[in-house]
C-alpha positions as CSV (number, residue, x, y, z in Angstrom):
1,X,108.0,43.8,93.3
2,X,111.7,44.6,93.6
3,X,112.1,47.6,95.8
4,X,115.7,49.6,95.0
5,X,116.8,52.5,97.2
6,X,118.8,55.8,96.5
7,X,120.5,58.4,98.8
8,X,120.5,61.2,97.3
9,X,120.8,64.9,97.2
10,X,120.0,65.4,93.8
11,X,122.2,69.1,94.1
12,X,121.1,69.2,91.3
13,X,120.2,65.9,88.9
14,X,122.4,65.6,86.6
15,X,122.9,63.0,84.0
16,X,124.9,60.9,86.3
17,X,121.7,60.1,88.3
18,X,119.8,59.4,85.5
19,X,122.5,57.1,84.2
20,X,122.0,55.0,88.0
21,X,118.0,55.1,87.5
22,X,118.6,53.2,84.3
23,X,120.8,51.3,85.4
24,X,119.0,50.2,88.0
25,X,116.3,49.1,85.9
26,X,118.4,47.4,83.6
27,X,119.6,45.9,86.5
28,X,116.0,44.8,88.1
29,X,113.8,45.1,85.3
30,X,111.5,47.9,84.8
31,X,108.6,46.7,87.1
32,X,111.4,47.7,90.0
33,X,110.4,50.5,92.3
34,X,112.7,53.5,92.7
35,X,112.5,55.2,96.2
36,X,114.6,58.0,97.0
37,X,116.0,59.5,100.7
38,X,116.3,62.7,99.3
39,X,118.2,65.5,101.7
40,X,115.7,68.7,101.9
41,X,116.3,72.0,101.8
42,X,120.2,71.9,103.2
43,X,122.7,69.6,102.3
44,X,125.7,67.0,103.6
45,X,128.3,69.9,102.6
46,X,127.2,72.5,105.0
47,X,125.4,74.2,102.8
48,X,122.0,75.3,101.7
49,X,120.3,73.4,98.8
50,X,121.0,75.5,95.4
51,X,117.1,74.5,94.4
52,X,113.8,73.8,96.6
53,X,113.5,70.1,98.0
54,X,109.8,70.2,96.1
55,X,111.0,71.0,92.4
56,X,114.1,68.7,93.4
57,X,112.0,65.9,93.6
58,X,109.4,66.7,91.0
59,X,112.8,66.2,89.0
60,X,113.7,63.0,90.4
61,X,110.0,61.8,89.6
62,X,110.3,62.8,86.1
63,X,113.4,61.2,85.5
64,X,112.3,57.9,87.2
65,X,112.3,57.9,90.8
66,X,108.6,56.6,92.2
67,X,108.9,57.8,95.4
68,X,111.1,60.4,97.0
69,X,111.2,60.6,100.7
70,X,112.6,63.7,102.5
71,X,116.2,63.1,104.6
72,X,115.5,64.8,107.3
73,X,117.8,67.9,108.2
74,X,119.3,66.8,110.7
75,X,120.7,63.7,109.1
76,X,121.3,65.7,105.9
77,X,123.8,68.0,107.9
78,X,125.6,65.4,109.1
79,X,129.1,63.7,108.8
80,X,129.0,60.9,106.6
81,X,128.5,58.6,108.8
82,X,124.9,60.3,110.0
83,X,124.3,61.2,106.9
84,X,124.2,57.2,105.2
85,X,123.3,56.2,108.9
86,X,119.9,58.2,108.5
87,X,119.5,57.2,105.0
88,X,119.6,53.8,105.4
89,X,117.1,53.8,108.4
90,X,114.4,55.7,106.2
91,X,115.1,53.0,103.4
92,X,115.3,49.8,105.4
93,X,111.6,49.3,105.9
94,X,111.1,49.9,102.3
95,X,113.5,48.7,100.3
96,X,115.4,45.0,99.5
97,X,118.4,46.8,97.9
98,X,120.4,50.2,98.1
99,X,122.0,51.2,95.2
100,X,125.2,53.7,95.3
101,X,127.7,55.4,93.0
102,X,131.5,54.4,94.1
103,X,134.9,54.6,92.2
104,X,135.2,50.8,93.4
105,X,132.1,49.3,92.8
106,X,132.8,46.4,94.5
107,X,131.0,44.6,96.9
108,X,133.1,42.5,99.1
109,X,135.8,45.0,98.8
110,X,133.3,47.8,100.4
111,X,131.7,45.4,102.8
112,X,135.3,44.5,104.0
113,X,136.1,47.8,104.9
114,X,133.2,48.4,106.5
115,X,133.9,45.4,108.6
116,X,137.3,46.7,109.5
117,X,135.7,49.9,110.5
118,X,133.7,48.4,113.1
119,X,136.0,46.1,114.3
120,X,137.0,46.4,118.0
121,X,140.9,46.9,117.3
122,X,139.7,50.5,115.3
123,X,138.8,53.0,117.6
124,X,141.9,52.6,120.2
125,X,144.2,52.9,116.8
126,X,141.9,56.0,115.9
127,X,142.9,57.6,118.7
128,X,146.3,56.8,118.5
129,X,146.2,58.8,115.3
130,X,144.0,61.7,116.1
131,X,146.2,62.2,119.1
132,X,149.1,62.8,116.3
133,X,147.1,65.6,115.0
134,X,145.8,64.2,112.2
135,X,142.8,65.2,110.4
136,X,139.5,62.4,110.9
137,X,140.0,61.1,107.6
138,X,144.3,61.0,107.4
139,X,143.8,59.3,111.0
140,X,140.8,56.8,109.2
141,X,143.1,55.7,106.9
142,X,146.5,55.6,109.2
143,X,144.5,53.0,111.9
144,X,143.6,50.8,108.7
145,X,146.7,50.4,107.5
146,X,147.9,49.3,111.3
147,X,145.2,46.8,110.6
148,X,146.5,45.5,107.3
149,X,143.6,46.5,105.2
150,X,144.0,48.4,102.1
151,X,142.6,51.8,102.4
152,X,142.9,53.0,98.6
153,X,139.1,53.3,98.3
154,X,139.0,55.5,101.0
155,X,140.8,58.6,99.2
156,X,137.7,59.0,96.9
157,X,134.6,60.7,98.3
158,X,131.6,58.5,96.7
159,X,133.9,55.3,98.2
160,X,133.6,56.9,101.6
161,X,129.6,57.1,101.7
162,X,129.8,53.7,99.8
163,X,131.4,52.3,103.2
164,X,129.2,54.5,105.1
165,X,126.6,53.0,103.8
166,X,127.3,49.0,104.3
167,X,128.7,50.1,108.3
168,X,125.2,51.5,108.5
169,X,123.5,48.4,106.9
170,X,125.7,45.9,109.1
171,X,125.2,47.9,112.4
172,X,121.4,48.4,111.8
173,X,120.6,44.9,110.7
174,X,118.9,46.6,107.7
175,X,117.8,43.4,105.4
176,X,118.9,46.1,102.4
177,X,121.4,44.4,99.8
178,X,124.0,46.3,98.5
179,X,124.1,47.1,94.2
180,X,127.2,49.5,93.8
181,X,127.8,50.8,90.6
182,X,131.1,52.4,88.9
183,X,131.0,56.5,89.8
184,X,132.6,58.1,86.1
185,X,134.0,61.0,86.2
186,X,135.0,63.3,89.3
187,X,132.5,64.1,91.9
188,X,134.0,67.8,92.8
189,X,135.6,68.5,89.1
190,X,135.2,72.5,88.6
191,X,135.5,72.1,85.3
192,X,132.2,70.6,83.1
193,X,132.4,67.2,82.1
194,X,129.6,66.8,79.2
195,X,129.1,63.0,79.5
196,X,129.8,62.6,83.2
197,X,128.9,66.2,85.2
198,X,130.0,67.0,88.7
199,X,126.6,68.5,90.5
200,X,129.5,70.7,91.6
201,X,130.1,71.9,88.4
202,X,126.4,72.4,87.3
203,X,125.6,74.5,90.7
204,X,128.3,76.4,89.4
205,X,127.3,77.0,86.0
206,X,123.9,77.8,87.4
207,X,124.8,80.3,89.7
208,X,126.6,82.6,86.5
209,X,123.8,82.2,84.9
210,X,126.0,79.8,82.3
211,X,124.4,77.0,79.9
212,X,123.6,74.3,82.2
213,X,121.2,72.6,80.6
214,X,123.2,70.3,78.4
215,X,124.2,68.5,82.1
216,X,120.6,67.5,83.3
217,X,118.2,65.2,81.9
218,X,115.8,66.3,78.9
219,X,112.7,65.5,81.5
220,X,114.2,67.9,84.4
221,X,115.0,70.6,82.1
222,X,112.0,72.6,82.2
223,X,111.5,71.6,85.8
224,X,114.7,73.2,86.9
225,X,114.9,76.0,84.8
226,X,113.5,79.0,85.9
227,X,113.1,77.9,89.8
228,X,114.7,80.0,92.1
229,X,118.6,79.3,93.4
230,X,120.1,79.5,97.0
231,X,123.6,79.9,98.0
232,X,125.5,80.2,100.8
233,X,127.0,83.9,99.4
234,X,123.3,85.2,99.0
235,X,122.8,85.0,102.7
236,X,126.2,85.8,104.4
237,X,124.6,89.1,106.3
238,X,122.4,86.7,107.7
239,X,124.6,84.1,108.8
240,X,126.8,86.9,110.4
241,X,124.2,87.7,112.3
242,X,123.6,84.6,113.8
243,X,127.1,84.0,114.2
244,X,127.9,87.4,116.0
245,X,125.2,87.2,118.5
246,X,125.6,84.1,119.8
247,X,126.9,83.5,123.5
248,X,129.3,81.1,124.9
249,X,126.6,78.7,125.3
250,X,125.3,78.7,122.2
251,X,128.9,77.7,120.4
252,X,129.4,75.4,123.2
253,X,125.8,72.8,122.4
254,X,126.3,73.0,118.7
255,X,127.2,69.5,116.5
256,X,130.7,69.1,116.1
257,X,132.6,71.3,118.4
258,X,134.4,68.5,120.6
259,X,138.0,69.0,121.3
260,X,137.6,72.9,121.6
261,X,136.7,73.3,118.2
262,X,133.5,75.4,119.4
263,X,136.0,77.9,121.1
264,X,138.2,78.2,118.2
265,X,135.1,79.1,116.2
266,X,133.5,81.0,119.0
267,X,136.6,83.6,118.9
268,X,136.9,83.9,115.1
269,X,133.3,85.2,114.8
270,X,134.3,87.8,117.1
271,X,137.2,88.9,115.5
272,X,136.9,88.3,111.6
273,X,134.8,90.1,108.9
274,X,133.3,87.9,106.5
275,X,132.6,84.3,106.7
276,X,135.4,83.1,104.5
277,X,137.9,84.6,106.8
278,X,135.9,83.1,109.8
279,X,136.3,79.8,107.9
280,X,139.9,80.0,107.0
281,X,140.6,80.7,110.4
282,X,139.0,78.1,112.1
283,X,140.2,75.7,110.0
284,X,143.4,73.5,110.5
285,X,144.7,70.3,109.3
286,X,142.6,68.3,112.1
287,X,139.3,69.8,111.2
288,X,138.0,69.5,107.6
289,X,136.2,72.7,106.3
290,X,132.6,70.5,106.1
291,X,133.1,69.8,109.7
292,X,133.3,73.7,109.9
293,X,130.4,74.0,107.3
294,X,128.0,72.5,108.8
295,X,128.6,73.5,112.2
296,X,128.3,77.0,111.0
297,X,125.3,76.2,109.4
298,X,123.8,74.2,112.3
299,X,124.2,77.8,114.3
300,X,122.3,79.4,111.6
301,X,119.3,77.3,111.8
302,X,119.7,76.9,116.1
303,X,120.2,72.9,115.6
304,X,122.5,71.2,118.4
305,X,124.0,68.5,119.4
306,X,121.1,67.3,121.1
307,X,119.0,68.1,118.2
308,X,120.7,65.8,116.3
309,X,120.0,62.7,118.2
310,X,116.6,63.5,118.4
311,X,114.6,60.5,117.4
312,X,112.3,61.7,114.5
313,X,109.0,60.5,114.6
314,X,107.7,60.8,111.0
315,X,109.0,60.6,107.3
316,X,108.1,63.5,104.9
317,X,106.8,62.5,101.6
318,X,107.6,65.0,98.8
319,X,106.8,63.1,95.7
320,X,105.8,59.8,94.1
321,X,104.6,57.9,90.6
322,X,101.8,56.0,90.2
323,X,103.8,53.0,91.7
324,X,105.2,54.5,94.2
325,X,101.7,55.7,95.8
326,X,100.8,51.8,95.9
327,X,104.2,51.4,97.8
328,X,103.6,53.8,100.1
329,X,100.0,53.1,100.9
330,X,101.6,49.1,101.8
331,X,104.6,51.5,103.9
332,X,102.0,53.8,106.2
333,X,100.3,50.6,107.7
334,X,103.9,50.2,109.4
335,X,104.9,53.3,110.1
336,X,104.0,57.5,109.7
337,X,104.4,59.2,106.6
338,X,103.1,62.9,105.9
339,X,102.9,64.5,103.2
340,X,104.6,68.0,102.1
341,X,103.5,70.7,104.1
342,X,101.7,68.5,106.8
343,X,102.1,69.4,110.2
344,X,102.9,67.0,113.3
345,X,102.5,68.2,117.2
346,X,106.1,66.9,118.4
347,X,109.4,69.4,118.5
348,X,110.9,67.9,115.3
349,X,108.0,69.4,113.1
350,X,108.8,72.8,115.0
351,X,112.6,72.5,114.3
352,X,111.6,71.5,110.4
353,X,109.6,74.7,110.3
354,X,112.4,76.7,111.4
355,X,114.8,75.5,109.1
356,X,112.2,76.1,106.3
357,X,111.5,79.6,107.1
358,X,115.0,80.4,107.2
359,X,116.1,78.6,103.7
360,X,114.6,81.5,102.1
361,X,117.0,84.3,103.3
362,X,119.6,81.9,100.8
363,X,117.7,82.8,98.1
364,X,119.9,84.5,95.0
365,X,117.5,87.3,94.3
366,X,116.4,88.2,97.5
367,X,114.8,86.8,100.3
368,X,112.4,84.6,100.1
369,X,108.7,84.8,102.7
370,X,108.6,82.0,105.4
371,X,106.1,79.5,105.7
372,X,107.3,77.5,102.2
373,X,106.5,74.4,104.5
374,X,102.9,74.8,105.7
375,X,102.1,75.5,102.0
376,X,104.2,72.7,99.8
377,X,102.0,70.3,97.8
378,X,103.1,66.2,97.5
379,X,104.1,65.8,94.0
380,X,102.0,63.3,92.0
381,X,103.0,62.0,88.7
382,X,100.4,60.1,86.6
């Protein structure tokens, strides 16, 4: 049986995703297996989830996925590189292929940049650039042109992850293939695009209570409507909270901070009001404002640096189809899967917890109880 892989956020489905499930089974045929390394309850942007990882992926089953696997939060909040780094580890032992959106859905011109990327000659050119004052990704694309590659692709956002993902396939020796398809449309657009939504867009729409609907999927319609939304906005008090009581120490082990980046933000939270003005003046051309995202974010839910290199010694289950339970049953003779709401005796499960109990204080109408994880239920479609 053909086993296809997707990261995935799924912030929320739209109609995009559902055009890449069937296209993958076009693709494959329709015997092919759909897993998914979905991010949980906060997201690559910095940012928490606008709807529950366990409706998320009840959507994502009813719209063709057979298994979706949680990406654990501290690969979810990470740069791109972490972020397709972590996903293609959880796939790997699954999986033959990985599919991805990209505006250049190419492969040799994707797996050639990846190349570049890890070539010896690009980090001392890097640094040559960063040391400039460039930003990571203007100093990305300055050392590849040094290098004579063309570095085009890399001003588009699904193209980044794209090469993200074949580094992390070539440095992990995953045996995944790579089936990149053409990205339509813009992946930030503000503005609704009826054939080709942004999930930008859509969050939008949903948070003003505007017609949304016509942007998802028939078979995640009822699904998604009615569950409950987060935002970062809803729980600002809460994140000034966190950021105003912190000490020296605590700014100085969060993610993200080298180069005195932790100071910088360190002194705005103790001189700025709200956390758009923390934001604003933190940031600079050499730090992007999802660096500064999710390090604010890490500080909310007590993640550091060292938390992120933790090794994690499970993979959450959240949902599956008929053929994705047979695949999994084959997948926990290798390795430990539990399901939603299972708990482990090792300090990632505690820091999982944590981050659970504090999603709901993002809730839109008020804050949510803790203890969502110890009660979620493995999705099972028949």
């Amino acid at each position: 049986m053909k086993v296809v892989g997707i990261i995935c956020e799924y912030n929320p489905l739209h109609l995009g995703h559902r055009k890449q499930i069937l296209r993958i089974r076009e693709e494959f045929g329709e015997e092919t297996c759909i897993v998914c390394a979905m991010s949980g309850n906060f997201v690559q942007r910095g940012s928490p989830a606008i709807i529950d990882k366990s409706i998320r992926a009840q959507a994502a089953v009813a719209c063709g996925a057979d298994l979706v696997l949680e990406l654990p939060v501290t690969r979810a909040l990470s740069s791109a590189e972490g972020f397709a780094a972590g996903g293609v580890k959880l796939l790997s032992p699954l999986c033959d292929t990985l599919c991805f959106g990209a505006e250049t859905a190419n492969r040799e011109i994707l797996m050639d940049a990846a190349r570049a990327l890890l070539s010896d000659d690009f980090p001392p050119l890097l640094r040559i650039a960063l040391d400039t004052g460039k930003s990571f990704p203007a100093a990305r694309e300055d050392a590849l042109k040094r290098m004579g590659v063309t570095t085009d692709i890399l001003s588009q956002p699904n193209n980044i992850l794209a090469v993200e993902y074949c580094k992390a396939i070539l440095t992990q020796d995953s045996p995944m293939t790579i089936f990149p398809i053409h990205r339509q449309g813009s992946y930030h657009a503000l503005s609704v695009d009826a054939e080709n939504p942004s999930a930008t867009a859509v969050r939008n729409l949903m948070l003003i209570a505007h017609n949304w609907k016509t942007c998802v999927p028939q078979a995640a319609r009822d699904i998604l409507e009615g569950a409950g939304l987060h935002s970062t906005a809803a729980g600002e008090k809460a994140v000034l909270a966190r950021l105003r009581t912190m000490s020296d120490a605590d700014f100085e082990a969060l993610p993200y901070g080298s180069e005195g980046l932790w100071r910088k933000l360190m002194h705005a939270c103790r001189r700025e009001n709200t956390l758009e003005e923390i934001l604003t003046s933190t940031k600079s051309r050499r730090y992007t404002r999802s660096r500064l995202d999710r390090m604010v974010m890490c500080a909310v839910l007590g993640i550091t640096a060292a938390d992120l290199a933790m090794e994690i010694p499970y993979t959450r289950v959240l949902a599956f189809s008929g053929k994705g339970r047979v695949l999994l049953n084959t997948a926990k003779k290798q390795g430990t899967y539990l399901n939603a709401g299972e708990a482990f005796d090792h300090p990632y499960w505690q820091l999982e917890k944590r981050c659970g109990d504090l999603y709901g204080l993002f809730s839109v109408e008020g804050t949510e109880p803790p203890g969502a994880e110890e009660n979620r239920r493995i999705y099972y479609q028949i």
